[in-house]
N, C-alpha and C positions, 0 to 999 in steps of 0.2 A: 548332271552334277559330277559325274566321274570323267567327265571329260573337262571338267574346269578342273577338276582338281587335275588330270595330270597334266597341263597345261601349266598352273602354278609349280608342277614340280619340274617341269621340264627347263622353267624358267631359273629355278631356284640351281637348279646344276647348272644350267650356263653363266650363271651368277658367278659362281662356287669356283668354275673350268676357268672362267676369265681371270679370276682374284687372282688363283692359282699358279693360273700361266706365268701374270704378268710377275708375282713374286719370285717363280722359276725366272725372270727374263731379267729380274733384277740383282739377282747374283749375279749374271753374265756379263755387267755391265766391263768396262775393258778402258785401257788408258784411251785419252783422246789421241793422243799422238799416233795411236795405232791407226786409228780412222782417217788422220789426217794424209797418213802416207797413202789409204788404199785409194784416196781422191784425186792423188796427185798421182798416185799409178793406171789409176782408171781413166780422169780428165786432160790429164798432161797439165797441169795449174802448179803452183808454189804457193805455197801459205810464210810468210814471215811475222816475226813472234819472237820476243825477247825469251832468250832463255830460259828463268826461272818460272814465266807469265802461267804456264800451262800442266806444271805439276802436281802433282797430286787431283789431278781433274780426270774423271768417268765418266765415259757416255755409254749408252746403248749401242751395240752396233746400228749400223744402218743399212737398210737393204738396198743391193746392188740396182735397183726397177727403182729407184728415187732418180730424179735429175741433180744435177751439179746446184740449182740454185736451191730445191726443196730440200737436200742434204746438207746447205749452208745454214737453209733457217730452223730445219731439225735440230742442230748445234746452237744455233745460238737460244733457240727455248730452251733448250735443257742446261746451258752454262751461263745463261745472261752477254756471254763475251760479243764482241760486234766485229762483225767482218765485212772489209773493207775494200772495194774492187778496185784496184788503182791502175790497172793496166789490163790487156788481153786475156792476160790469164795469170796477172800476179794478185793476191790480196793479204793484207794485215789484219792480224787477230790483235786487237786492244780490250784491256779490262774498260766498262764504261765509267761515267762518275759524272755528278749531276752540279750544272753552277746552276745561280740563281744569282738576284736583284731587285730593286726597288727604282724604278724609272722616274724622274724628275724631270723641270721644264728649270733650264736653268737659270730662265732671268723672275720666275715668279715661284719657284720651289714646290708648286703644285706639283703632286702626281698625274701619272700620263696612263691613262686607262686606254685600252684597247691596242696600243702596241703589239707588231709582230716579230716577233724572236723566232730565226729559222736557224735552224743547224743542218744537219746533210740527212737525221732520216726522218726530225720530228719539227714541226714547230709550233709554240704554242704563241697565246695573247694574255697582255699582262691585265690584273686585276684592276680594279677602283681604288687602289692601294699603289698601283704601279706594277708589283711587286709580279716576276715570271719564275719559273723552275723548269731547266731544262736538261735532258739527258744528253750527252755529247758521248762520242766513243776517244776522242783522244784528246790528247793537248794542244797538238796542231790543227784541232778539227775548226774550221771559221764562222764564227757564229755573226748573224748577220740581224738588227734591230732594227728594225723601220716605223715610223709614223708621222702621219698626213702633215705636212707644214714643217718637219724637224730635218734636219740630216741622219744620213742612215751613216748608223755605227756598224764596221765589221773588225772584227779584233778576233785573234788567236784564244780557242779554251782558256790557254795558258794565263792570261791575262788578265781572268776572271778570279777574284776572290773566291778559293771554295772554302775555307774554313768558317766564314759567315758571308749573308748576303749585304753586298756593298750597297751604294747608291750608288747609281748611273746617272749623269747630266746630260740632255741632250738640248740642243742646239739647233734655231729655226734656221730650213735651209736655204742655202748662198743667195737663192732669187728672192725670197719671201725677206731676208736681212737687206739686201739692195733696196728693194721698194718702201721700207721701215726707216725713214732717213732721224727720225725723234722719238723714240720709247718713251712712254710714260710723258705724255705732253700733257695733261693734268697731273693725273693721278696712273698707277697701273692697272695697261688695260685699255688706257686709252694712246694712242701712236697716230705720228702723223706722218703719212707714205710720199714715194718721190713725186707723185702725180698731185698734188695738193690736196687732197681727200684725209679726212680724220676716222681711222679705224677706232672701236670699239669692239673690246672682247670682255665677255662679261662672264669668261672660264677662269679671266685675271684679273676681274674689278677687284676694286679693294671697295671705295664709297666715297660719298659726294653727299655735303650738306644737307640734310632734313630727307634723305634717300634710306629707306631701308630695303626696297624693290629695286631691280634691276630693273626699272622702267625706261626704255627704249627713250619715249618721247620727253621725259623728264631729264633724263641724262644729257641730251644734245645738248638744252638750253644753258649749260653750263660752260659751254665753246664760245668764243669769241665770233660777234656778231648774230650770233642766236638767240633771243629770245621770245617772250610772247605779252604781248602788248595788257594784256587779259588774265593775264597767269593762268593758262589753261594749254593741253595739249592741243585740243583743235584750234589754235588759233597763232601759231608757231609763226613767228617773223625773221626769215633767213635777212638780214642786210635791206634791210626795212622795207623785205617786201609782204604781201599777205599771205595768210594762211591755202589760199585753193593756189597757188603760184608756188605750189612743193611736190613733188615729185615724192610718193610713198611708195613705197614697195616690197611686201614681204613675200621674200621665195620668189621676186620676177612678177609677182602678183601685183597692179596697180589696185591700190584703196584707195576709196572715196568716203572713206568713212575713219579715225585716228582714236578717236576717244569713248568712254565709259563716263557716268553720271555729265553727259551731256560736256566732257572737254575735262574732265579735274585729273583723269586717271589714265593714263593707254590704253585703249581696247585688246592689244598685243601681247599675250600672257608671257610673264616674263622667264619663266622655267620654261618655254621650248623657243626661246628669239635668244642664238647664242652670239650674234654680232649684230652691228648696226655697221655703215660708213656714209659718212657725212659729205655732201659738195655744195659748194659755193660756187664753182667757177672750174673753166676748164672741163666739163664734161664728157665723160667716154662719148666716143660720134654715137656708138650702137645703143644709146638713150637719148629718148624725146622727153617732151615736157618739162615742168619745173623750170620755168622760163626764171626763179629766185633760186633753189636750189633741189636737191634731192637728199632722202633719206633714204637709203636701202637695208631692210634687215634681212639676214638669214639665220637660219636654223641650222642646226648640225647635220654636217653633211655624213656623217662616219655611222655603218653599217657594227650596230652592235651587236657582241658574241655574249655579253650577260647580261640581262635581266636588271636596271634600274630606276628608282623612281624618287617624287619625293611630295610630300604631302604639309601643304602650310595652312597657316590663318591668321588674318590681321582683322583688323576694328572696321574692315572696309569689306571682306570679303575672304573664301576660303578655295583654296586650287589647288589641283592633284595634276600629278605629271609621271608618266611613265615610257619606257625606251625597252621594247621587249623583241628580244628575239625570234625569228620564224624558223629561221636556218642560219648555216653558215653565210649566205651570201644577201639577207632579206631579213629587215626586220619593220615594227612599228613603231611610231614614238603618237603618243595621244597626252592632250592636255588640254584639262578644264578648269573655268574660274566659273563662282556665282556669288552673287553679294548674298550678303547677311541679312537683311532686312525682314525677310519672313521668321529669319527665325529668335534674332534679337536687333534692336535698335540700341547701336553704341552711341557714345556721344559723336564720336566723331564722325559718322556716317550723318546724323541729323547737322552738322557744320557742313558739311559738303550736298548736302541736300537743299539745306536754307539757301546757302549761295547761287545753286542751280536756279532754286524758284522764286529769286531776289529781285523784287519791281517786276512782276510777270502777275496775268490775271491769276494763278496759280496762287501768289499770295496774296494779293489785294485785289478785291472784286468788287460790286457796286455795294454800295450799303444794304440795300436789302438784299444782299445773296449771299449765303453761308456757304463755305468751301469746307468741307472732309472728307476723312478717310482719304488722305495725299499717300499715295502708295509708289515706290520708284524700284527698281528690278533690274540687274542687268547681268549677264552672263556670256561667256565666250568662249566656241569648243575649237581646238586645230588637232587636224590628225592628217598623220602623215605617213608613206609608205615608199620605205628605199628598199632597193632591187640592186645585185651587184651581179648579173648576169656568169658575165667574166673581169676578167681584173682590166680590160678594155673598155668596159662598157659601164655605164651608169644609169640606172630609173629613178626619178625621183615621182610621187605622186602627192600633191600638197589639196589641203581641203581644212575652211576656216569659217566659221559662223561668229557673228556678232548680233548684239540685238539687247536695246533698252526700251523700256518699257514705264511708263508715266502717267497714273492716273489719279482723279480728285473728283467727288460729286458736288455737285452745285443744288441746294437747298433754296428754295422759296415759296414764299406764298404770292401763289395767283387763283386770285376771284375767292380766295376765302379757304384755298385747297393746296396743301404742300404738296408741294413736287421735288422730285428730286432729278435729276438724270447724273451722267456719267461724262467725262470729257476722259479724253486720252490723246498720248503725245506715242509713239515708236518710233527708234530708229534702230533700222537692222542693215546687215551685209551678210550675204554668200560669197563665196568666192571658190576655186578651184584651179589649180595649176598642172600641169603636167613638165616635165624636165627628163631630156633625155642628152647625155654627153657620151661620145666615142672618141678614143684614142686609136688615130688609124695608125701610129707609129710611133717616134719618141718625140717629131716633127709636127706633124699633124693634127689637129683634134676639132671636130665639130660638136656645135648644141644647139637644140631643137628647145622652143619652152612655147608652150600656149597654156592661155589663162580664160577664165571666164567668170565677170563681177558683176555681182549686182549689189544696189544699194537701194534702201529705200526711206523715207523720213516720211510719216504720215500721221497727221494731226486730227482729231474728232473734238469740235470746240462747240457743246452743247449749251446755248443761252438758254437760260430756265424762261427767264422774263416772255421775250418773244418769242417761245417754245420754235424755237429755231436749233438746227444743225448743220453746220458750218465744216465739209471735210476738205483738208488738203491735202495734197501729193504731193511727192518729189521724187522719181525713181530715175536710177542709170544703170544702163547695163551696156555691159563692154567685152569686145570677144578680138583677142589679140593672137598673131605667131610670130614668133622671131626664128629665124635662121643666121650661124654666125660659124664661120670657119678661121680657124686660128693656127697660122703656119710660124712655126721659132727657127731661127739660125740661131748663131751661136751669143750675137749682140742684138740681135733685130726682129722683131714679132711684127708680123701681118696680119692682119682681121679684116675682113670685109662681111659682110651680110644684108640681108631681107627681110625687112618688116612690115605687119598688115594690122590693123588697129580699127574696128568697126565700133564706134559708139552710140548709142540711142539713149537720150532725154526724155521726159516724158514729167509734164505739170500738169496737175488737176486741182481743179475749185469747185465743189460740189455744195450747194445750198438745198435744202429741202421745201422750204416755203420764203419767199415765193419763191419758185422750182430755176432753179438755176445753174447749169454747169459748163464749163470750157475746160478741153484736153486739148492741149498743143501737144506736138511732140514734133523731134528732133532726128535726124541722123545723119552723121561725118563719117565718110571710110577714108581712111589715110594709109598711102602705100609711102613705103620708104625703102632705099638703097643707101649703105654707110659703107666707109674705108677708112682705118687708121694703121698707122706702124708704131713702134715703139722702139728708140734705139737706148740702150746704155752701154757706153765704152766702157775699156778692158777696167781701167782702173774705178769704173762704178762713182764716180765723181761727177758725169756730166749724164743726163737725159732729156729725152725728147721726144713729144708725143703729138705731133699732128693728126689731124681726120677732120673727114667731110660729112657732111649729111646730104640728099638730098630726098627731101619729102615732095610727097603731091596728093594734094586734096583735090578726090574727085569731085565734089560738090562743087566747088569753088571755081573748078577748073585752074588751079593755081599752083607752081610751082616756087619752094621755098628750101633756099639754099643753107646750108648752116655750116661754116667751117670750125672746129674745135683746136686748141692748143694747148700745151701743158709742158714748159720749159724747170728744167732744175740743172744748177750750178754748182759744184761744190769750190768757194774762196778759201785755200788754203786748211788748215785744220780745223778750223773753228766755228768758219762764216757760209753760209748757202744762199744762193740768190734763186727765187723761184716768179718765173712771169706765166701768169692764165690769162687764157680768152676764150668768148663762145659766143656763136648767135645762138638761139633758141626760141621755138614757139610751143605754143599748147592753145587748143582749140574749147576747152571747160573752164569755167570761171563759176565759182559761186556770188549771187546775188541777192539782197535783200529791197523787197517790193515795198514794207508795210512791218513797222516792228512788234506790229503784234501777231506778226503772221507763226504761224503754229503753236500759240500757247504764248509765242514772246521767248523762246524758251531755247532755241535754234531756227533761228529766223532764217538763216542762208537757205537758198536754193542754189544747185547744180542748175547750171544752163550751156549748153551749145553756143557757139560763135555761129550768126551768119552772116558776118561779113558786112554789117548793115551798121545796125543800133549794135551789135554787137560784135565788135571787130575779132579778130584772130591776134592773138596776144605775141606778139613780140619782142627780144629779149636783144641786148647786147651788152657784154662786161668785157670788160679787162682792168687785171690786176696785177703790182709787184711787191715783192715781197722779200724781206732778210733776216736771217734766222743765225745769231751766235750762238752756240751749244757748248760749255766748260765745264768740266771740275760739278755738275750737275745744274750748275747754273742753264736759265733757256732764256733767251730773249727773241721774240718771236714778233717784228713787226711788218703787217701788209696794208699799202694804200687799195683803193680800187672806185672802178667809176661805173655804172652801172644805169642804162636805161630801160623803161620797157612801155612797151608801146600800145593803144588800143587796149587799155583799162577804161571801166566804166565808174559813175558815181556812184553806183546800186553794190558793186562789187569793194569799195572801201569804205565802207563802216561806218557812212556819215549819221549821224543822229541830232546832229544842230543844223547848222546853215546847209544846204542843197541836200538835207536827208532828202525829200520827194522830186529832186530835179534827174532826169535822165540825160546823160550825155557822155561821151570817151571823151577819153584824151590820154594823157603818159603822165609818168613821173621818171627821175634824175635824181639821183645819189653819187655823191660824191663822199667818201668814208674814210676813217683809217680803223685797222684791229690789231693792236696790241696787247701781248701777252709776256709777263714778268713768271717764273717760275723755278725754286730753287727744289733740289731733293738734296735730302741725308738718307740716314739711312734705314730710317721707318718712318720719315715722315719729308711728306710733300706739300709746300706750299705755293700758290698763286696767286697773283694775279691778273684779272685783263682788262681791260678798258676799250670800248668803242666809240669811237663819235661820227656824226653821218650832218649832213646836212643833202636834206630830202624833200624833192619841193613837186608838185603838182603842178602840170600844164593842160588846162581846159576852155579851149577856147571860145568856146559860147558861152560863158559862166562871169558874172560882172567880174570877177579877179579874176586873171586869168591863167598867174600864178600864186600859189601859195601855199605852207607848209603843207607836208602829206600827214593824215592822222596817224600814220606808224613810224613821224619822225621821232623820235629820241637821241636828242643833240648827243648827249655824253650819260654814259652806260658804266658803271663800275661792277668785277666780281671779283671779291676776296675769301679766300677758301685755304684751309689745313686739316691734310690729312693724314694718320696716322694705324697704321696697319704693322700687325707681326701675324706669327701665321693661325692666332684666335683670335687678335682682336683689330675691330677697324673700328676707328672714331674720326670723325668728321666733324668742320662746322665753319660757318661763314655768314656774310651777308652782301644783297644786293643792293645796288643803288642804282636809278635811273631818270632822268629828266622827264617829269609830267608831259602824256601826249599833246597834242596840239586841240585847241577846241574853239568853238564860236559865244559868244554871249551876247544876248540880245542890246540891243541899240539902245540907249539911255535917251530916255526922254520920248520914244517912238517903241517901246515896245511891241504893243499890237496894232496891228491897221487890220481892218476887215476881215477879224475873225482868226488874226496868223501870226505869227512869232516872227519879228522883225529884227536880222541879227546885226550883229556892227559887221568888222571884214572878216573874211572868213580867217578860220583858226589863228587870231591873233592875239589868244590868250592860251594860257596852260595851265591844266590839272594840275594838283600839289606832286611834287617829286615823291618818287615810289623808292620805302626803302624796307626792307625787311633781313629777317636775321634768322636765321637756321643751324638746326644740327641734328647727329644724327650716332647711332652705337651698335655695332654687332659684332654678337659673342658666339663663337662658334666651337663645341666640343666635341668632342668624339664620345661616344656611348657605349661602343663594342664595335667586335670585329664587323662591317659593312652597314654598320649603323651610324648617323652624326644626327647632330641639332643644329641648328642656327637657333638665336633670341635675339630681339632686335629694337627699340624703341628710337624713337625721333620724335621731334618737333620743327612744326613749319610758323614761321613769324612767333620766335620766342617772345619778344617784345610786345604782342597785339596789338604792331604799327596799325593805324586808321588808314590803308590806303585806294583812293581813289581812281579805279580803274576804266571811269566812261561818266558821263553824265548827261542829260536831256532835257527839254522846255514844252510844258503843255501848259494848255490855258485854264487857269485856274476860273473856279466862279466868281470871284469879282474883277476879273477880267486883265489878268495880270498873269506875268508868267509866271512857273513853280517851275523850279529845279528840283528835276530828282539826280540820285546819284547812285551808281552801283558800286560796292564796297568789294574790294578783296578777304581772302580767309583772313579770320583774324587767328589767333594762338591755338593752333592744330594741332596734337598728337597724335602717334598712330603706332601700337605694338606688331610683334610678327612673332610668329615661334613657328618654324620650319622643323622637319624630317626629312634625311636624305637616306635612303636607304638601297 
């Protein structure tokens, strides 16, 4: 005890001696000038220093056992002043003083989060507001603002607003404005670049008819020459070609899988998919497939320093998204969707439900068999993990789960005993990417990306009657690397690279009584070597983008050559002339065997090409194109001709004449896509037009041509939008020529049991026409807080339209038309948090 106590007193007087000291040390304090000279007498250095800057200012001495640099930062903690080394051994004393600002994008006025603001000893990153605050030591000092895609601003203190913080405009830089030949070719947000490709950033959408989602695969169809025959994502027709003849790609990721309730929705959450770019033609060499076109999305590439997220819910589904930092150089972004259904059934979820299970055993089944508890699910996780090593280096790590879920019991009596059992439908995807990029100089840069997909569609179709189970399969899985080295001079970029692409199919038919099953499966490895350059002269008026492919399928033993092109002109101020070309193949086709194959409900199957009954798919386009730009006016018109080769019957969507005939052959398009579009100066109007004539060539088949079922002669989209910086209102309608279809033979209906058609598709569906709109209001709540509110409607009108129809033999021996109906008058709310 007596030894703690003088312990405590021992401590209490050195307490006491320290106080003491330091208040003795602080009388002693001494003009700074005086210190300044004994530094300059002790180090041989010069301090320079306006006059009055330094008067009345006391420091502590400083003890002679300090270094020259530890005696500079002792001075500046005790006086705040900053000292400045500008030679050997001269430095300036400056009083500091701090600017500040609010960062903007100057063609969409959005703030510019994440920006780096450096000065000489600090630099900080700007808010979700834009807004930075920075300490400078002088007026001359040069402060230097950078970020990803802008020009870096350097400008003088001096020139900084300090009496309040200014807005600062920045400006996309010189390369990225060369490649942007049409800003806002809809709407903003959407640009169409020197290579003929249509970018999509959705940091600057405003909005598009009956859209209150940034949905990926809803927005394309709003482009000229894109739509979907079906109104549904999964079934997207680039320039009337089919839906598995698209090139998907998120993050470098190929999917085989696009949509949620079976095609109505994107599987592709639209809070972390911040771009999309669209191709028709002309294809980078260093991409295969998409023998019609490709979609590519990516994610935000930019390594976040704060903490973002945002949390919504619509009548369809609720999704969370967040962007969280690990460190300065490494952060995560994760984002989830799940539908509503477990927890409420809105109207509008049960509209988009019925449609799914329209003319499917789902809703009509035999008479004595009672269908309930229809139960439908789907949900979608991406998470992802950037790495910034060094300012040379880049990690990316992508990882995405999909997966829907579809179930209904079937109720009967057999032998006097109810039975019930359970059918179900799934369709899910894995996927994972890995991306690695190095900057070996300001010349040089390589990227590494390998993926690995899997997909699966599997069906359990429980017939009560003949206590039968009926399972199908459909899986793919796919394990790809790319290798690509990219050399710039000062007008002319070089690429070449290495590609490896190992696919495996895999079909199953499992019966249980009587016992019955067959697993085929598949596998394609395909190597590839690519070369392209890219020139744009001084004055950024003309470019030029040739490249080669050359692929080899080991299976096949087959060597297939692909050269790519991508020509741009600029005529005088006004006018651009732009010519594409490309071969292309792809070795996966989806197929339908049997339309009631899995439910009825996603009939396609994934199949491999072997070169047999199932050829290797073959592509060749070429297109030209002329583009007026005035005063906000755009007149945007491209012809183009288009074949592809070694398509089967199975793979285009026949459901009348030759649905059950197996055999390839091609189809021939010959097109044009026009696009009319004026801006003011909140508001954007268009329109486009396409017309195609699209014909089928099948030579075992009694015609041997005739129209393709995804011809649509002539295509109208009329659309105005209007956006300030809370409100966006949209709205428009479509119009398009009825697909092509078959109808049985008048007078010969049936013969022996079978639906007897006239020629093939030489009648037509009623023309599709519909009308949308759509409103989002956006406020601010407080400091790092917002809302979005948002409401739409799809087919204001409740058009009747007729999207497929089919012939079965009725019981008095006659055929019945059924018909599958489009959404009829759909609304859909949202109310978002950004925080």
């Amino acid at each position: 005890m007596q030894k703690s106590n003088w312990t405590y007193f021992i401590f209490i007087c050195c307490a006491f001696w320290s106080f003491k000291a330091q208040a003795q040390t602080s009388d002693k304090k001494i003009p700074i000038k005086n210190v300044l000279d004994s530094l300059t007498a002790q180090y041989q250095v010069q301090f320079n220093y306006q006059s009055d800057l330094l008067s009345g200012i006391n420091v502590f001495p400083l003890s002679r056992k300090r270094t020259l640099t530890e005696s500079i930062k002792r001075l500046e903690t005790q006086t705040a002043l900053r000292f400045t080394k500008i030679g050997t051994s001269i430095y300036t004393i400056t009083k500091p003083f701090t600017i500040c600002g609010y960062l903007q994008d100057v063609q969409t006025l959005s703030a510019l989060e994440g920006a780096t603001i450096i000065g000489k000893k600090e630099s900080k990153i700007s808010d979700s507001k834009g807004f930075f605050e920075i300490i400078v030591s002088s007026l001359d000092e040069d402060v230097e603002i950078r970020f990803l895609g802008f020009k870096t601003i350097t400008r003088k203190a001096r020139f900084f607003n300090t009496a309040q913080c200014a807005t600062i405009k920045m400006y996309e830089d010189e390369q990225k404005m060369a490649a942007v030949v049409v800003q806002g070719y809809l709407v903003r947000g959407i640009d169409k670049n020197s290579d003929g490709t249509t970018a999509i950033n959705f940091d600057k959408f405003t909005a598009l008819p009956g859209l209150i989602e940034t949905d990926v695969l809803q927005t394309v169809q709003a482009l000229p020459g894109v739509l979907s025959i079906d109104e549904t994502v999964s079934n997207i027709n680039i320039r009337g070609g089919s839906h598995d003849q698209n090139l998907i790609l998120w993050d470098d990721i190929k999917m085989y899988q696009s949509g949620h309730f079976f095609g109505l929705i994107s599987s592709f959450n639209p809070q972390i998919t911040k771009t999309a770019t669209v191709i028709t033609n002309g294809t980078d060499a260093s991409y295969s497939d998409g023998v019609s076109g490709s979609i590519q999305m990516k994610t935000d590439n930019r390594v976040q320093q704060d903490f973002k997220g945002s949390l919504g819910v619509n009548l369809i589904s609720v999704d969370v998204f967040a962007d969280i930092p690990l460190e300065e150089k490494s952060s995560i972004q994760v984002a989830g969707r799940r539908s509503l259904d477990d927890l409420i059934r809105t109207p509008t979820y049960d509209v988009y439900f019925d449609r799914v299970i329209q003319e499917t055993e789902i809703e009509n089944n035999v008479e004595s068999v009672i269908n309930s508890n229809q139960n439908f699910s789907f949900y979608d996780t991406s998470l992802r993990w950037l790495y910034n090593p060094t300012e040379k280096n880049q990690l990316r790590v992508n990882f995405i789960i999909i997966d829907n879920n579809l179930t209904f019991d079937e109720t009967s009596s057999v032998q006097g005993n109810l039975i019930t059992r359970q059918s179900q439908l799934s369709q899910n995807s894995i996927a994972a990417g890995l991306s690695y990029k190095r900057d070996w100089n300001d010349r040089f840069t390589t990227h590494f990306n390998a993926h690995n997909t899997g997909y699966k569609l599997q069906a359990t179709n429980a017939n009560v009657l003949q206590q039968q189970r009926f399972l199908q399969e459909n899986t793919v899985f796919e394990i790809g690397v790319k290798f690509k080295g990219t050399y710039k001079w000062d007008n002319l970029i070089l690429e070449a690279g290495y590609q490896f692409v190992e696919a495996k199919v895999v079909n199953t038919n499992d019966i249980d009584v009587p016992r019955f099953l067959r697993r085929d499966s598949e596998v394609l490895m395909e190597n590839a070597v690519f070369a392209q350059s890219h020139y744009q002269n001084e004055g950024k008026d003309f470019s030029v983008r040739p490249g080669v492919r050359l692929n080899y399928i080991n299976e096949f033993n087959e060597f297939i050559i692909e050269p790519r092109l991508s020509i741009r002109k600029k005529l005088g101020q006004y006018f651009q002339i732009e010519a594409l070309g490309e071969f292309k193949h792809q070795n996966t086709s989806q197929i339908v065997n049997f339309q009631n194959d899995f439910l009825g409900v996603e009939k396609r199957r994934w199949q491999l090409a072997d070169n047999d009954s199932i050829p290797i798919l073959k592509s060749k386009q070429a297109s030209l194109g002329l583009q007026y730009s005035n005063k906000g006016w755009l007149v945007d018109a491209t012809g183009y001709y288009k074949q592809v080769d070694g398509i089967t019957t199975q793979s285009q969507s026949f459901t009348t004449k030759y649905e059950f005939r197996k055999t390839s052959g091609s189809y021939d398009i010959m097109g044009v896509d026009v696009l009319f579009r004026k801006q003011f100066k909140n508001i954007s109007s268009w329109l486009s037009y396409s017309y195609m004539v699209n014909e089928y060539t099948f030579k075992s088949l009694e015609e041997i041509q005739f129209p393709s079922n995804f011809d649509t002669t002539h295509s109208f989209t009329l659309g105005t939008t209007y956006s300030n910086n809370n409100l966006n209102v949209s709205a428009g309608f479509n119009y398009r020529t009825g697909k092509p279809t078959s109808v049985p033979l008048l007078g010969n209906e049936i013969i022996d049991d079978e639906v007897i058609f006239d020629t093939a598709n030489n009648t037509r569906i009623p023309d599709y026409f519909r009308v949308d709109a759509s409103l989002l209001y956006k406020l601010q709540l407080s400091e790092g807080l917002r809302t979005e509110i948002g409401v739409s409607v799809w087919n204001a009108f409740n058009t009747e339209n007729t999207i497929n129809n089919y012939y079965r033999i009725g019981l008095d021996n006659t055929p019945i038309k059924f018909s599958r109906e489009s959404l009829g008058i759909t609304t859909n709310f949202v109310v978002r948090l950004y925080f």
